[in-house]
Backbone as CSV, one residue per row, in Angstrom:
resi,resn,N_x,N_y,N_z,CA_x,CA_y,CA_z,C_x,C_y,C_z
1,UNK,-14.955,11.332,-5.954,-14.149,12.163,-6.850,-15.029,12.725,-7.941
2,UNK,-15.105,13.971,-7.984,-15.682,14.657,-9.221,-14.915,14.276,-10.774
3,UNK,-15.864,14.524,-11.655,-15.685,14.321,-12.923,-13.982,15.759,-13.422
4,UNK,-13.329,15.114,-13.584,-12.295,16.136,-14.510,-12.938,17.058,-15.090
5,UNK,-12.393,17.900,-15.284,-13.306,19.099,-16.570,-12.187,18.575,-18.049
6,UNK,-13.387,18.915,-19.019,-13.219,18.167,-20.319,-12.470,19.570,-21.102
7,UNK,-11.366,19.207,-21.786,-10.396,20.007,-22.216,-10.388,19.649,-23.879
8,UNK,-9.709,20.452,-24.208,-9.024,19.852,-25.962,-7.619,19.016,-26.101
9,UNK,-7.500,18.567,-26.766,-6.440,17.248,-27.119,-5.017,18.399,-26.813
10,UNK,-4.823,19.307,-27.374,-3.885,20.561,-27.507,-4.098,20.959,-25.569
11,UNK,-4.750,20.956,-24.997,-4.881,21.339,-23.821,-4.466,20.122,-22.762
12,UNK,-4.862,19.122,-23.311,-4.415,17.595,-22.705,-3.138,17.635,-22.584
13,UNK,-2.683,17.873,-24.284,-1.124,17.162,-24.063,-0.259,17.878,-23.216
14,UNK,-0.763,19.409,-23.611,0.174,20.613,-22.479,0.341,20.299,-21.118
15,UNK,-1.166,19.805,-19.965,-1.160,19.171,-19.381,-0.369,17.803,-18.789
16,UNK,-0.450,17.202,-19.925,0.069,15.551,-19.966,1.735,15.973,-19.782
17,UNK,2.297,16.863,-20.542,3.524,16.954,-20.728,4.392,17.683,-19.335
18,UNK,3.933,18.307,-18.682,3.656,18.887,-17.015,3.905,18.182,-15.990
19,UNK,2.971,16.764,-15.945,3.077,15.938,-15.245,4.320,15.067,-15.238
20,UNK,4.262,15.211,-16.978,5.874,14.196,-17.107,7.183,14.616,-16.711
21,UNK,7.118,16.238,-16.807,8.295,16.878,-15.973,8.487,16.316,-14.197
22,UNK,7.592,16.018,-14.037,7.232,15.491,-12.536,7.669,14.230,-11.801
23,UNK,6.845,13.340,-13.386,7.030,12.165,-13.334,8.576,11.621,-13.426
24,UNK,8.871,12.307,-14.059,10.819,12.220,-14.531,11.506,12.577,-13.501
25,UNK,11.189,13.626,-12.291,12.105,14.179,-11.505,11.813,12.637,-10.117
26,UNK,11.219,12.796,-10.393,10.678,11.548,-8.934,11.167,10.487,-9.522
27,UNK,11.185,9.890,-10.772,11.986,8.764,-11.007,13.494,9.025,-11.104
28,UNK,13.871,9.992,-10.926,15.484,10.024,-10.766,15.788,10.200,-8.883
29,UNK,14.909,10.812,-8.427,14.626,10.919,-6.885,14.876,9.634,-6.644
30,UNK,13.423,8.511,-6.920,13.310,7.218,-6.180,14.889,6.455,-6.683
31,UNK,15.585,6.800,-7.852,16.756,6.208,-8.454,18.104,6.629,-7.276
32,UNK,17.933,7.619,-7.119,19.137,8.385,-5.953,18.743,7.553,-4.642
33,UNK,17.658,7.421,-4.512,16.753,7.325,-2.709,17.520,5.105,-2.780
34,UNK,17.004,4.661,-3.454,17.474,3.424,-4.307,19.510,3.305,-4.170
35,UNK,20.182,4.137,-4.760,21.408,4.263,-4.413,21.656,4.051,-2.847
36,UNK,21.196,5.186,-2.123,21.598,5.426,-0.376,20.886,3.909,-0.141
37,UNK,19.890,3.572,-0.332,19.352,2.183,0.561,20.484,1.410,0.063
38,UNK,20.894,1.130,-0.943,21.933,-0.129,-1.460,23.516,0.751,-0.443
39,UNK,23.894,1.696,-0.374,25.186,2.389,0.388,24.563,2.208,1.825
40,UNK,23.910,1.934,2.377,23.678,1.802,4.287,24.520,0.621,4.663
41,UNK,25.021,0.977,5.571,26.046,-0.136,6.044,25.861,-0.848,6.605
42,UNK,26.024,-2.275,6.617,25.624,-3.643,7.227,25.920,-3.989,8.598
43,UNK,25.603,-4.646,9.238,25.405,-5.191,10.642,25.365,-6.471,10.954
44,UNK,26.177,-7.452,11.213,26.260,-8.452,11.195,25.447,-9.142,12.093
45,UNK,24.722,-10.762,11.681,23.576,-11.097,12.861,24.418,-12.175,12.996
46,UNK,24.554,-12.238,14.622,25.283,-13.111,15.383,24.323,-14.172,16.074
47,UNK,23.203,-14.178,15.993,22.540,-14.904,16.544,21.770,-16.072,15.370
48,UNK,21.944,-17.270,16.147,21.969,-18.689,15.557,20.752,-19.664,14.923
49,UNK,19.751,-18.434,14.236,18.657,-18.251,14.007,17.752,-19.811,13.792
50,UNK,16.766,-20.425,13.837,16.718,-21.326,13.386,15.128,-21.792,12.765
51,UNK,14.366,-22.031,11.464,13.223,-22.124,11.514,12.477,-23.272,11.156
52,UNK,11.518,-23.519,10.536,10.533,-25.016,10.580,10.112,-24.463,9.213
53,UNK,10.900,-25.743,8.335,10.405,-25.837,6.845,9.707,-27.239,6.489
54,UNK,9.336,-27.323,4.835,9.115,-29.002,5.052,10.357,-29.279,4.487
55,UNK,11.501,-29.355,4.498,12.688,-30.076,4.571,13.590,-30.152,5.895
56,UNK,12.754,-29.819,6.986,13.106,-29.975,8.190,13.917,-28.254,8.584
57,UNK,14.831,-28.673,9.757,15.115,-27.425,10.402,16.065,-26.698,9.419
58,UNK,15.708,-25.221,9.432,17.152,-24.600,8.444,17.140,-23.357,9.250
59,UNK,18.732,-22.546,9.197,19.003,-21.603,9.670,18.821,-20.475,8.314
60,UNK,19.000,-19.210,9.370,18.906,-17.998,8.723,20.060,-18.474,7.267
61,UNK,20.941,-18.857,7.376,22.484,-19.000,6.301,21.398,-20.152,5.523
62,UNK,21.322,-21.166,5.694,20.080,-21.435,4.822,19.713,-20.934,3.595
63,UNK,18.381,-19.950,4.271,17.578,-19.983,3.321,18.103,-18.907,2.135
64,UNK,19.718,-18.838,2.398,20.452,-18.067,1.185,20.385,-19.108,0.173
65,UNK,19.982,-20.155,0.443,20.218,-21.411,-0.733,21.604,-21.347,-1.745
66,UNK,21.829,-21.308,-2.934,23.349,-20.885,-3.300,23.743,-19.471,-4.198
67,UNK,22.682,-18.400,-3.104,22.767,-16.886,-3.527,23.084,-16.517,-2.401
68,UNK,23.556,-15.059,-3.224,24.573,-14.023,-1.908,23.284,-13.458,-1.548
69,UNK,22.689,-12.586,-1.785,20.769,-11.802,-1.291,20.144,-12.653,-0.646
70,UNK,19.374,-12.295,0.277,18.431,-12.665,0.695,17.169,-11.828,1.064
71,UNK,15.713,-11.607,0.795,15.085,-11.094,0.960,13.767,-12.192,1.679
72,UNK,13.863,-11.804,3.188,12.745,-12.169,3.705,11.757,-11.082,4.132
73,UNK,10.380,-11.445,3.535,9.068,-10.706,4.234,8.445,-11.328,5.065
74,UNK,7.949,-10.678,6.505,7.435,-10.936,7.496,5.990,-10.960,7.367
75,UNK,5.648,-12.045,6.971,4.345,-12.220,6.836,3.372,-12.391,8.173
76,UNK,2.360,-11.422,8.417,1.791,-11.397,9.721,0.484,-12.634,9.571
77,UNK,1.141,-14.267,10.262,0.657,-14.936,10.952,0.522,-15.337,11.851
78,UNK,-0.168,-14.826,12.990,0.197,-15.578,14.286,-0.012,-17.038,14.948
79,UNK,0.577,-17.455,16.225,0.680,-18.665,16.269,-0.617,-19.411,16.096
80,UNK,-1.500,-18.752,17.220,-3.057,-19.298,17.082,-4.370,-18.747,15.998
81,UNK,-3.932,-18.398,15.291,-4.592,-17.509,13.504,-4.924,-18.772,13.122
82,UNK,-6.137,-19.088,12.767,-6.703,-19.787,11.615,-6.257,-19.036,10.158
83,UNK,-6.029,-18.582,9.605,-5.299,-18.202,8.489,-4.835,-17.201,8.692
84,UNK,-4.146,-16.843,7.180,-3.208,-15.701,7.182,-4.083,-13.555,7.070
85,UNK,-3.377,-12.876,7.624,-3.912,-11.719,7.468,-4.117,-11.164,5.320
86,UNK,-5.091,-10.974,5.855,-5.537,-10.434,4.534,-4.785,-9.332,3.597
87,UNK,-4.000,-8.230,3.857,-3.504,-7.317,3.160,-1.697,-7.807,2.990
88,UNK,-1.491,-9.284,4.206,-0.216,-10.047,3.941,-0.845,-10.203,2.668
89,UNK,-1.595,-11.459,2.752,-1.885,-12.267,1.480,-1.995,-11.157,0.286
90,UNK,-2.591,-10.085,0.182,-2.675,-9.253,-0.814,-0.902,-9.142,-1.530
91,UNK,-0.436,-9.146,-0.513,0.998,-8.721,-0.843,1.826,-9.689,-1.197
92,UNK,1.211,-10.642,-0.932,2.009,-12.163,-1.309,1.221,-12.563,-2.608
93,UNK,0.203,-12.072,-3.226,0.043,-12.545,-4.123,0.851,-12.013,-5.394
94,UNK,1.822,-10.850,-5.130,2.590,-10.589,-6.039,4.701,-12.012,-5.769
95,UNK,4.479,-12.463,-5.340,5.842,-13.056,-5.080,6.293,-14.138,-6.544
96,UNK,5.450,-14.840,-6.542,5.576,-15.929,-6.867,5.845,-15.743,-8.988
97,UNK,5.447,-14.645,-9.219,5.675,-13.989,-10.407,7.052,-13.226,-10.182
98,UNK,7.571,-12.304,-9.641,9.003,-12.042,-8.938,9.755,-13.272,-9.031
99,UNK,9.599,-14.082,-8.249,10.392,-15.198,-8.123,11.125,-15.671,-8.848
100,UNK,10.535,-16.022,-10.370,10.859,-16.244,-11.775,12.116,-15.343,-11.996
101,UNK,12.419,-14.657,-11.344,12.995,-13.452,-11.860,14.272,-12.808,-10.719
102,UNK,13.676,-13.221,-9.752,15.195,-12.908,-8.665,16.043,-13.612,-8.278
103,UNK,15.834,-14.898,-8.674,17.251,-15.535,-8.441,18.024,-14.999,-9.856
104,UNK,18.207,-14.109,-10.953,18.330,-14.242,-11.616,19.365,-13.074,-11.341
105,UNK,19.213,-12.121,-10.478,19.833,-11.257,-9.647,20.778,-11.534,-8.202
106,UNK,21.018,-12.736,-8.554,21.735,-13.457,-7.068,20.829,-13.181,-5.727
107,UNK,19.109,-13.376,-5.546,18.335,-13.132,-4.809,17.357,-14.285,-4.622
108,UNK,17.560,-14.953,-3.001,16.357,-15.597,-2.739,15.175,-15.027,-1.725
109,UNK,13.987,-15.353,-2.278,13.006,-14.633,-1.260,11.973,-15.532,-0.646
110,UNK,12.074,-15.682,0.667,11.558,-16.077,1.509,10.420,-15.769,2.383
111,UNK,9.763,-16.621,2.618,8.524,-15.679,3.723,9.053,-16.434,5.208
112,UNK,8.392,-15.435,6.262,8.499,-16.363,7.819,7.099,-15.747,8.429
113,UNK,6.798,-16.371,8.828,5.560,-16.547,10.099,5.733,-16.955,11.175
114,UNK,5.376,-16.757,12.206,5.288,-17.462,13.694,3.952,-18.437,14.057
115,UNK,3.273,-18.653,13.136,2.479,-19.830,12.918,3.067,-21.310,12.385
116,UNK,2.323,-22.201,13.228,2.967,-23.330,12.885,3.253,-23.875,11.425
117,UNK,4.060,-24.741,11.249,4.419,-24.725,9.724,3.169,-25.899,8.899
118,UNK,2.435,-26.495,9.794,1.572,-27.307,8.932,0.072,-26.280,8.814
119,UNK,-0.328,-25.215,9.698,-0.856,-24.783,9.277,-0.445,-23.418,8.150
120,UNK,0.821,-22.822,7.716,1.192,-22.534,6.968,1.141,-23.133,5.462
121,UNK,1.427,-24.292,5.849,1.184,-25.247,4.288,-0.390,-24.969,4.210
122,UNK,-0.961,-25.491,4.899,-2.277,-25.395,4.166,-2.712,-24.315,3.694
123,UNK,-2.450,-23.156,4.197,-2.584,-21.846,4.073,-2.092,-21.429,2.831
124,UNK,-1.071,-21.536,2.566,-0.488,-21.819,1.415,-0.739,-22.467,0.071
125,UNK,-1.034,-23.979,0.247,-2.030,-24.407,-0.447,-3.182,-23.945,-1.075
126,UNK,-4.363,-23.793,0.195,-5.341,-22.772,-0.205,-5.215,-21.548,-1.118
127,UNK,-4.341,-20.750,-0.559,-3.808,-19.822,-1.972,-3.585,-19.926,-2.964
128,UNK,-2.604,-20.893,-3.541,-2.132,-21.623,-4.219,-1.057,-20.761,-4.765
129,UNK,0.264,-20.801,-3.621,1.090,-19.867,-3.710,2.230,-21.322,-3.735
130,UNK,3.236,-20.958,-4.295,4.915,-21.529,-4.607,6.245,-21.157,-3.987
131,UNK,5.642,-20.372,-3.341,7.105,-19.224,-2.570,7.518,-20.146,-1.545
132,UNK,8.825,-20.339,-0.609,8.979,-20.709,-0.055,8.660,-20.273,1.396
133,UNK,8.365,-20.608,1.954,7.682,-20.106,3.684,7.970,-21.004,4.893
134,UNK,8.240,-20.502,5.856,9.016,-21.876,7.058,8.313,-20.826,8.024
135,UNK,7.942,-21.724,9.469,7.753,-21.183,10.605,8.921,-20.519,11.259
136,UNK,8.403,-19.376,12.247,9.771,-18.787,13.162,9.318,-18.912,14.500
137,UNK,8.176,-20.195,14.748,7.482,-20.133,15.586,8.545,-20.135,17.065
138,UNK,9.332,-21.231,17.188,10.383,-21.268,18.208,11.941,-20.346,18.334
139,UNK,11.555,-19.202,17.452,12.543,-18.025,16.957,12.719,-17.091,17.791
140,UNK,14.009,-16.189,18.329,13.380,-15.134,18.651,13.323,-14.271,17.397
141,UNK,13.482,-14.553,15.976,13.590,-13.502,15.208,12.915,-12.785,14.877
142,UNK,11.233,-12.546,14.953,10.544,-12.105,14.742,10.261,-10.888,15.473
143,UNK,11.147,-11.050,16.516,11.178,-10.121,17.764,12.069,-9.247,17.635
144,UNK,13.110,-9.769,16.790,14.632,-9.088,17.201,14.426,-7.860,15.793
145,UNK,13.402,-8.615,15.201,12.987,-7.638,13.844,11.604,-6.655,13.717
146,UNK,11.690,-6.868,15.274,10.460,-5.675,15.158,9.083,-6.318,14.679
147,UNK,8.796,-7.051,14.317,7.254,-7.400,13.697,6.531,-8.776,14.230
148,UNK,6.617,-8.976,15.932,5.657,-9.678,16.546,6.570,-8.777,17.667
149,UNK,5.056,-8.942,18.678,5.556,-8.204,19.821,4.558,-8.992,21.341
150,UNK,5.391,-9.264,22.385,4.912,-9.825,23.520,3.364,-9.503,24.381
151,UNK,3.199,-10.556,24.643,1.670,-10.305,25.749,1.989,-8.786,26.527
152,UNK,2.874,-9.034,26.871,3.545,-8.140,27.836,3.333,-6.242,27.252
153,UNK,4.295,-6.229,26.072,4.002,-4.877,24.888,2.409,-4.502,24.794
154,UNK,1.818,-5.649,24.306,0.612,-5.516,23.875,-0.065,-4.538,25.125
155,UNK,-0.030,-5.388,26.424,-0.595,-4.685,27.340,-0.343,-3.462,28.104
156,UNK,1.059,-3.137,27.838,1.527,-1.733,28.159,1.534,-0.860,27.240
157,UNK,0.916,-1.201,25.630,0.616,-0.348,24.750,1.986,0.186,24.006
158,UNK,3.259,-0.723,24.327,4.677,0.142,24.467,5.691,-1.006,23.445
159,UNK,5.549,-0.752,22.060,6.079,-1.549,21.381,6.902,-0.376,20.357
160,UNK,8.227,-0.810,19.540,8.934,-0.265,18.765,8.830,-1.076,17.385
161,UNK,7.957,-0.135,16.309,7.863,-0.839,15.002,7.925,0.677,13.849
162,UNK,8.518,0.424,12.864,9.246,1.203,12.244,10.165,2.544,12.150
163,UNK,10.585,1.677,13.402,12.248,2.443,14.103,11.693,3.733,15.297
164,UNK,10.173,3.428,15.686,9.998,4.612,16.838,9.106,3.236,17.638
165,UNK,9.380,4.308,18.532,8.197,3.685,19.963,6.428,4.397,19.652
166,UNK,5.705,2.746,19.734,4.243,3.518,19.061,3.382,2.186,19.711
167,UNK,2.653,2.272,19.055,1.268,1.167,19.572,0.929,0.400,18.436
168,UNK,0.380,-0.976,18.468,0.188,-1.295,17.148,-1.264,-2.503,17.486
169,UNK,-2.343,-2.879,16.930,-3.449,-3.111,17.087,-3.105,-5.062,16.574
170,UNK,-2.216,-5.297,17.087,-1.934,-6.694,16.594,-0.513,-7.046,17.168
171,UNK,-0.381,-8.659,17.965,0.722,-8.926,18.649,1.872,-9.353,16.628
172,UNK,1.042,-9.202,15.504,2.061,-9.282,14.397,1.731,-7.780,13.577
173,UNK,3.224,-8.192,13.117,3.206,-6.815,12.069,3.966,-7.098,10.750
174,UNK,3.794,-6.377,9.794,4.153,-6.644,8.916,5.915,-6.003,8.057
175,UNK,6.551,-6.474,7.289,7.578,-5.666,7.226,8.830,-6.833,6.466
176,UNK,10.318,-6.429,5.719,10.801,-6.835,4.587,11.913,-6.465,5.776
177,UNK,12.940,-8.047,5.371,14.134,-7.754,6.227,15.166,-7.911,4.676
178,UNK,16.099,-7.507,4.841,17.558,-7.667,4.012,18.299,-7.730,4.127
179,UNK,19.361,-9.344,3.718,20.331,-9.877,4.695,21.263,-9.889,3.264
180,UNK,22.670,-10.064,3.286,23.522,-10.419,2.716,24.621,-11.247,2.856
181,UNK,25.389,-12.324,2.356,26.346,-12.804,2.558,27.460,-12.302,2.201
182,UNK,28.169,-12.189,3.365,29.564,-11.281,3.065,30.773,-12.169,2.336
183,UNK,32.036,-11.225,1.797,33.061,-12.228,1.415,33.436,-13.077,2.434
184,UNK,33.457,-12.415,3.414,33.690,-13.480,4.989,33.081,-15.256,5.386
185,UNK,31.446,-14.818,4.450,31.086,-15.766,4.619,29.973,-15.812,5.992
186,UNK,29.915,-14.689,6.593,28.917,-13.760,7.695,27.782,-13.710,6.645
187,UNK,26.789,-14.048,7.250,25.352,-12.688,7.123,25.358,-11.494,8.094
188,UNK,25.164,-10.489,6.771,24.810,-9.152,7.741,23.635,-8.571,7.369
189,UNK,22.751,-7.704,8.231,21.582,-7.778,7.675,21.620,-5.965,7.184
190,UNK,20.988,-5.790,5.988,21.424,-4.435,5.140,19.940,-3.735,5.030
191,UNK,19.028,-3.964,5.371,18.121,-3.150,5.538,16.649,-4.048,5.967
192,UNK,15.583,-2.942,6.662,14.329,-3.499,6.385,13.600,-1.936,6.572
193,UNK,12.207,-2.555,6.282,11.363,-1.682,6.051,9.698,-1.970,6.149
194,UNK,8.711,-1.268,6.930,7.712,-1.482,7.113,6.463,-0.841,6.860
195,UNK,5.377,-0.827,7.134,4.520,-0.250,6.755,3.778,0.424,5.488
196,UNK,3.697,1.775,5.452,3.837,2.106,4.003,5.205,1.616,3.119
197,UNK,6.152,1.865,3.718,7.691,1.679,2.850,6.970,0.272,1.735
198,UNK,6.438,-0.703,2.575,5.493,-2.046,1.510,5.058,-1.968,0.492
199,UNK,4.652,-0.484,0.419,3.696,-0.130,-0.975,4.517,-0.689,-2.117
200,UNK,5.572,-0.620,-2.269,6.738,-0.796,-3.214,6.473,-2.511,-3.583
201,UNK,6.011,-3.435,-2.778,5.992,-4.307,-3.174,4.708,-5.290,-3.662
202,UNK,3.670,-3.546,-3.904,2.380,-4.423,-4.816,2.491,-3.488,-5.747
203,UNK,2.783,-4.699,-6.960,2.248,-3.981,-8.021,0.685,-3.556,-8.384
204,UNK,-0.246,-4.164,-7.839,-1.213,-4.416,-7.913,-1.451,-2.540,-7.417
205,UNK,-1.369,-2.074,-6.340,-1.178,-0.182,-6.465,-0.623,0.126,-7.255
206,UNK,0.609,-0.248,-7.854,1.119,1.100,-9.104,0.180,0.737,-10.327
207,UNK,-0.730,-0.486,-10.532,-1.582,0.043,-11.489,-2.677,0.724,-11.246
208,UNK,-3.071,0.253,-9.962,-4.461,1.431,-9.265,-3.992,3.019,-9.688
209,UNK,-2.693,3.434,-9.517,-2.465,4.576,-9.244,-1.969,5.224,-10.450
210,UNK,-2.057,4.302,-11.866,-2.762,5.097,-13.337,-4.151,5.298,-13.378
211,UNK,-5.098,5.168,-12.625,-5.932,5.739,-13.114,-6.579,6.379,-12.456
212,UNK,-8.062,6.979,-13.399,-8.621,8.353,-12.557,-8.702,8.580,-11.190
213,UNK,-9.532,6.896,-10.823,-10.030,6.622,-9.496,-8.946,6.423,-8.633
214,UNK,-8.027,6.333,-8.422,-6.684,5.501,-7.872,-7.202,4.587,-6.825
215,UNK,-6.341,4.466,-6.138,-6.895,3.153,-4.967,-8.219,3.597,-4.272
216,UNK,-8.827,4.132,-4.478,-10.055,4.711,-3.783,-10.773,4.252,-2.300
217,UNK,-9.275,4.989,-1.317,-8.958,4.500,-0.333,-9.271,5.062,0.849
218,UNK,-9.946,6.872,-0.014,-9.453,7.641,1.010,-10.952,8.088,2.351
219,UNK,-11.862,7.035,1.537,-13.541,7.631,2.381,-13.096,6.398,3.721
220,UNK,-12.257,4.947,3.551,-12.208,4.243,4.402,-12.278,4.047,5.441
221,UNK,-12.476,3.033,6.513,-12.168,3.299,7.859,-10.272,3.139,7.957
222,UNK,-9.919,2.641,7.136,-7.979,2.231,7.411,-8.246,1.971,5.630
223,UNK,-6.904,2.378,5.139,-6.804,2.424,4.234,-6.844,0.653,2.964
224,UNK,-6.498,-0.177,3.882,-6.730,-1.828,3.027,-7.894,-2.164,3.777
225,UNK,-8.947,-1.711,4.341,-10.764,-2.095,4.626,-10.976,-3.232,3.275
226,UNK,-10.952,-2.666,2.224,-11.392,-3.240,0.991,-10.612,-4.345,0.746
227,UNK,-9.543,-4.777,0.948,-8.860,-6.228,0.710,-9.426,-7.516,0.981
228,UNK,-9.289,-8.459,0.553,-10.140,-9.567,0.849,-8.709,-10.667,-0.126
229,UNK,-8.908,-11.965,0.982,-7.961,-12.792,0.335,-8.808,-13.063,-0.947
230,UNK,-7.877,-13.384,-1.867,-7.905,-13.416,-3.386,-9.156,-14.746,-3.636
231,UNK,-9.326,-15.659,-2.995,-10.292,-16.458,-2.678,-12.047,-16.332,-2.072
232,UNK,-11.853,-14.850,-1.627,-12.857,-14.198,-1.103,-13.629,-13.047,-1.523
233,UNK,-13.194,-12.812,-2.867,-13.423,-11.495,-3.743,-15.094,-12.070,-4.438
């Protein structure tokens, strides 16, 4: 990135004040865009989900603990992974600060993996993360949600991950499911979202993206090249 050209304070602010017209219309945008995701209509999951915590077995109704929200992220571990993927962990290192803060909103947030749950703990450990996390190793849910996909996919190149048919360079993927408890007393699940849609959940980019340099992403071979678990920096 080249150097800005150097202006006067009177030329700045004119500038500065430009952007904020901008900045204001997109925050009433993402505020409207925010409305329709909360108005999409729910879908009830009928299937009898079940995963591997250290308090033993718990179902999807579970890990609502005694909130109506539930927010699980699909953290891409697979079964035979010596640890966790690197731009997960990037993204998990924002949770545990959240946390403090969403049950406070009738919201619990959960992680799942399809890695076993004792190598999850350690994994975990090593981080030195607090969030709650259970295996989905004997699940089909990981499947039914789009973000692990069969020997089978892999080799026909023919998998469906963020709502199209595409290819993806890993039997895991990454991605945010959203379940709710109804007055009924049902979970229905009210949204998810993958890929870029994620950006939303590092803060760690919306401060990259005050300044000059922003994520300085774009000479890369893939845009998170530069990530490294927080232990490895």
């Amino acid at each position: 990135m080249s150097h800005a050209k150097s202006v006067t304070q009177d030329e700045w602010i004119a500038a500065r004040k430009d952007l904020l017209a901008e900045e204001k219309n997109f925050t009433k945008l993402r505020d409207s865009l925010a409305a329709k995701r909360r108005d999409l209509p729910w879908m009830l999951v009928d299937n009898d989900y079940q995963f591997h915590g250290s308090d033993g077995p718990e179902s999807l109704a579970d890990l609502f603990a005694d909130r109506r929200q539930l927010l699980i992220y699909h953290f891409m571990f697979g079964p035979d992974w010596e640890e966790g993927c690197p731009s997960c962990s990037f993204l998990a290192d924002h949770f545990d600060g959240a946390n403090y803060h969403l049950p406070q909103r009738d919201i619990s947030l959960v992680v799942l993996s399809r890695a076993p749950l004792e190598r999850l703990q350690a994994y975990k450990k090593r981080m030195g993360w607090r969030f709650k996390w259970l295996s989905s190793l004997d699940s089909d849910f990981n499947f039914d949600y789009q973000v692990s996909f069969t020997a089978e996919q892999m080799a026909a190149e023919n998998m469906t991950y963020n709502y199209r048919d595409t290819t993806f360079p890993s039997q895991e993927a990454p991605g945010i499911s959203i379940f709710i408890r109804g007055d009924d007393g049902q979970v229905y699940h009210s949204y998810s979202c993958y890929a870029r849609g994620l950006d939303l959940l590092i803060g760690a980019y919306n401060l990259m993206d005050l300044t000059p340099l922003g994520r300085g992403e774009n000479d890369l071979p893939w845009s998170m090249a530069w990530v490294r678990r927080h232990d490895q920096y």
